[in-house]
C-alpha positions in Angstrom: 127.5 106.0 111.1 127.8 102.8 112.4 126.6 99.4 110.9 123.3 98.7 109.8 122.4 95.1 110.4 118.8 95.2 110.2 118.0 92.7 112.8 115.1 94.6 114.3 113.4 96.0 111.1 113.3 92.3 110.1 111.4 91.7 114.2 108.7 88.8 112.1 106.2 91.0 114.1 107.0 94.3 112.1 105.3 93.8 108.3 101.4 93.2 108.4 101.4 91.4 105.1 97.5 92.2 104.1 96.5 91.6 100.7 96.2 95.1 99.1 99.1 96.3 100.2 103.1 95.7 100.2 104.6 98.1 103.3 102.1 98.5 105.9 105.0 97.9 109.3 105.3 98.6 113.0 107.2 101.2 114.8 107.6 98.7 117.9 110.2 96.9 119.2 112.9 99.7 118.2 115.8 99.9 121.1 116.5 103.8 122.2 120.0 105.2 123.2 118.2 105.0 126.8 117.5 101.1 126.8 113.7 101.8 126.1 111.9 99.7 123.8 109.2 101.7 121.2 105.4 100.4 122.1 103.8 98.0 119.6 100.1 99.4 118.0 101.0 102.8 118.3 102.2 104.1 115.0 102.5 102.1 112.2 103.9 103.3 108.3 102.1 102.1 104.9 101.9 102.8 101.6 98.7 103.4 99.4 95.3 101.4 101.0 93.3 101.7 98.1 93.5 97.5 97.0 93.8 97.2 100.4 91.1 94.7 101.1 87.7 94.3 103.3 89.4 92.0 105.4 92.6 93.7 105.9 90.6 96.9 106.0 88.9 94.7 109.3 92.2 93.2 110.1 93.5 97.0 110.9 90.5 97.8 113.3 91.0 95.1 114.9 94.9 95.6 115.2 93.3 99.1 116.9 94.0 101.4 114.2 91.9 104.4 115.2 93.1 107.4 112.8 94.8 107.3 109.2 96.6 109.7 108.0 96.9 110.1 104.4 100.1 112.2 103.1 99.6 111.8 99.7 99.1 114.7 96.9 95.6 115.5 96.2 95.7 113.6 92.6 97.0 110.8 94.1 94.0 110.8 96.0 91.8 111.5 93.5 92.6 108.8 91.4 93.3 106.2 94.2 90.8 106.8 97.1 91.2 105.7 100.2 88.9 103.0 102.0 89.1 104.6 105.2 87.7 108.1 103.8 84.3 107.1 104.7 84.6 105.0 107.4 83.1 104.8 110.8 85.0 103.2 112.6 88.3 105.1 111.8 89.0 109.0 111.7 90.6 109.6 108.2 92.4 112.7 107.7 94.5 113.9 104.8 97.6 115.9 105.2 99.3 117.0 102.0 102.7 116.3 102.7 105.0 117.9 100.0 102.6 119.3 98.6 100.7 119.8 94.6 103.8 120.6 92.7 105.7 118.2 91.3 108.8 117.5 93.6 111.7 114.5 92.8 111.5 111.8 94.7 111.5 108.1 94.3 107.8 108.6 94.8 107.6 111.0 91.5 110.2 108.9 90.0 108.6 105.5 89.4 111.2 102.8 89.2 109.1 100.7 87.1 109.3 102.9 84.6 112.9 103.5 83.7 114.9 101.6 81.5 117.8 100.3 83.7 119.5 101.1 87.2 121.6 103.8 85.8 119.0 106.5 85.6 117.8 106.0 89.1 121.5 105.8 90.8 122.1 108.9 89.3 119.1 110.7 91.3 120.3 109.5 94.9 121.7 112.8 95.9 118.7 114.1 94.4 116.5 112.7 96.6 118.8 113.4 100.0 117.7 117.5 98.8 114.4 116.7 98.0 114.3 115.2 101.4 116.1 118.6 103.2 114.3 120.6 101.0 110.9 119.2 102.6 112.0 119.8 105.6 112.9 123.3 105.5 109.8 124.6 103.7 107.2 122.1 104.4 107.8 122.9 108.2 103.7 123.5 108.7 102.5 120.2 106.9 105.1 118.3 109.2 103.9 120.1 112.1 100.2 119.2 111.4 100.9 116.0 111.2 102.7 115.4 114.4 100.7 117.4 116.2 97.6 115.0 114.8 100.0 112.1 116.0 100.7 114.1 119.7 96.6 114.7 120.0 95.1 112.4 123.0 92.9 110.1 121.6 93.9 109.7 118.1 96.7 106.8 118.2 96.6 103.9 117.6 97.5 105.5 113.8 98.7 104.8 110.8 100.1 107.1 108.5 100.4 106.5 104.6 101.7 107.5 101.1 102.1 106.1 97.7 104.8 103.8 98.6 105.5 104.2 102.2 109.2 105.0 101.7 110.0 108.7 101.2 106.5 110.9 102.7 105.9 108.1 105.3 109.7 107.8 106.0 110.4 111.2 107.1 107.5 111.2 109.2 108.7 108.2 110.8 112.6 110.0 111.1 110.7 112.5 113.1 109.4 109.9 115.4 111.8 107.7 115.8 114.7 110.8 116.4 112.5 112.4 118.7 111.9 109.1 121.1 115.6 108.5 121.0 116.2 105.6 118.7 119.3 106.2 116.9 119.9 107.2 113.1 121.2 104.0 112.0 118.2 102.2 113.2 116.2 104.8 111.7 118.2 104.3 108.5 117.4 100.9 108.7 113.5 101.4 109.2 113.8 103.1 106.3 115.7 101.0 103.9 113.9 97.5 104.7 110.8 99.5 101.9 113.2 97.9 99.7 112.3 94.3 101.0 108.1 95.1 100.5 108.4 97.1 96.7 110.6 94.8 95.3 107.7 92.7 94.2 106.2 96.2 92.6 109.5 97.0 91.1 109.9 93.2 89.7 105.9 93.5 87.6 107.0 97.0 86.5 110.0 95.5 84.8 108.1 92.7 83.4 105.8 94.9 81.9 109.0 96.7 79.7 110.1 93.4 78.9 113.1 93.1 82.0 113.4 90.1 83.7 114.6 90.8 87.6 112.5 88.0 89.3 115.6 86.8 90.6 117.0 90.0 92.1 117.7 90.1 96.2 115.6 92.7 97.7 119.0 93.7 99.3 120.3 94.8 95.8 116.8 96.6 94.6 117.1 98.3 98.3 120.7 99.5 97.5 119.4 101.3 94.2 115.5 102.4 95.4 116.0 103.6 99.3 119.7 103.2 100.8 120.3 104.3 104.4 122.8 106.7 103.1 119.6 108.6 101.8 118.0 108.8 105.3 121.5 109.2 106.9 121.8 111.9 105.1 118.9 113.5 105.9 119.4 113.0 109.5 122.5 114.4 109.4 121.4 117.7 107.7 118.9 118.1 110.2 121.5 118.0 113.1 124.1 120.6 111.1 120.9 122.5 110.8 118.7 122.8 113.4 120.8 121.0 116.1 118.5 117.9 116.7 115.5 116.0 115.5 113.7 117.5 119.0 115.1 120.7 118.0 113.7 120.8 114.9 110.3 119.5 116.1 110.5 122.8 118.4 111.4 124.9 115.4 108.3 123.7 113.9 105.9 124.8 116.3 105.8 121.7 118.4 104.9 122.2 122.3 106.5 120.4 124.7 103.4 118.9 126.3 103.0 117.3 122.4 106.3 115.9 122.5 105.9 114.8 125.4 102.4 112.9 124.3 104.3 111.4 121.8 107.3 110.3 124.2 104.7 108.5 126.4 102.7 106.8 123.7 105.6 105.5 121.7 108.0 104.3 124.9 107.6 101.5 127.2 
């Protein structure tokens, strides 16, 4: 894998910073291995939109957001709805990603909760199989949501979890791979999360009596969401199926959807 420098995750246009919410980014401005550039208001990644507020809610139409898509587990949305569920202006649709059981993944395993860094290091190849694992047996759940993604119509979208890192960043892997950016930009998508939760991270902390305020949001990305996690990932899918397109295929995927996709997301 070659370096990650994260110069176009950090593109000023990427993060939306609306008050609400931490991760709500942009899947624009990414370079492919062709020299194509990925379209701006097209797809953009989030985490949960329940704080998210009236004005941000308003912001997001106005940005052209026509469909969310809500990945989250059905507690998680019963005890943190989303704004958009009732909305007239937006198509809301939930798609269960991983599904109701309990799965490990720095989603399940809450960061503000543990007691130091330790614990969590230790569950980094756990996550890189949680990840594979989804995407061997959740193969339907991924295909419904691309295919939502491929439908004319529906995009601009945004697509959301708890906190837009592991759900929301496989889903962007599958975009991203199949419009021909390359993993380590993907990787990088991926790991700048660590730049938007480290304020979460930080008030969890606080509230167990740990004083990070000063941590980098380079170091809290190293332990939460490394690019060797999505790497990984990546990587498995290739030994496996052959290629992100590939997989897609495998799926159920037409080629008429990937090509939808293709022409939505490249300039």
């Amino acid at each position: 894998m070659g370096k990650i420098s994260y110069s176009q995750s950090l593109d000023p246009r990427r993060h939306l910073a609306l008050e609400g919410t931490r991760n709500i980014r942009d899947l624009g401005g990414y370079k492919t291995m062709d020299g194509r550039i990925t379209n701006w208001k097209t797809m953009l990644r989030a985490d949960n939109l329940e704080k998210l507020s009236i004005d941000g809610q308003k912001i997001l139409v106005k940005y052209g957001v026509k469909t969310v898509i809500d990945l989250r587990e059905t507690k998680e949305i019963m005890e943190s709805p989303n704004p958009f569920s009732k909305s007239n202006e937006v198509k809301y649709t939930h798609q269960n990603l991983i599904g109701d059981i309990p799965q490990i993944t720095s989603d399940t395993l809450d960061m503000s909760q543990t007691e130091g860094f330790d614990r969590y290091l230790g569950n980094i190849q756990s996550i890189i199989r949680s990840y594979c694992r989804y995407i061997d047996v959740r193969k339907g759940q991924f295909h419904e949501t691309l295919a939502t993604l491929a439908t004319p119509g529906v995009l601009p979208a945004l697509y959301h979890c708890n906190g837009g890192k592991d759900r929301t960043g496989l889903i962007s892997a599958l975009v991203l791979g199949l419009v021909g950016v390359p993993n380590e930009t993907i990787a990088e998508d991926y790991a700048i999360t660590g730049k938007y939760l480290l304020s979460r991270y930080i008030m969890g902390q606080a509230k167990i009596g740990n004083d990070v305020s000063n941590m980098p949001w380079e170091e809290y990305r190293d332990i939460a969401c490394p690019p060797t996690i999505m790497q990984a990932t990546l990587e498995y899918i290739q030994q496996t199926y052959g290629s992100v397109e590939k997989y897609v295929c495998n799926i159920g995927l037409s080629s008429e959807q990937i090509e939808n996709i293709r022409k939505a997301m490249l300039v």
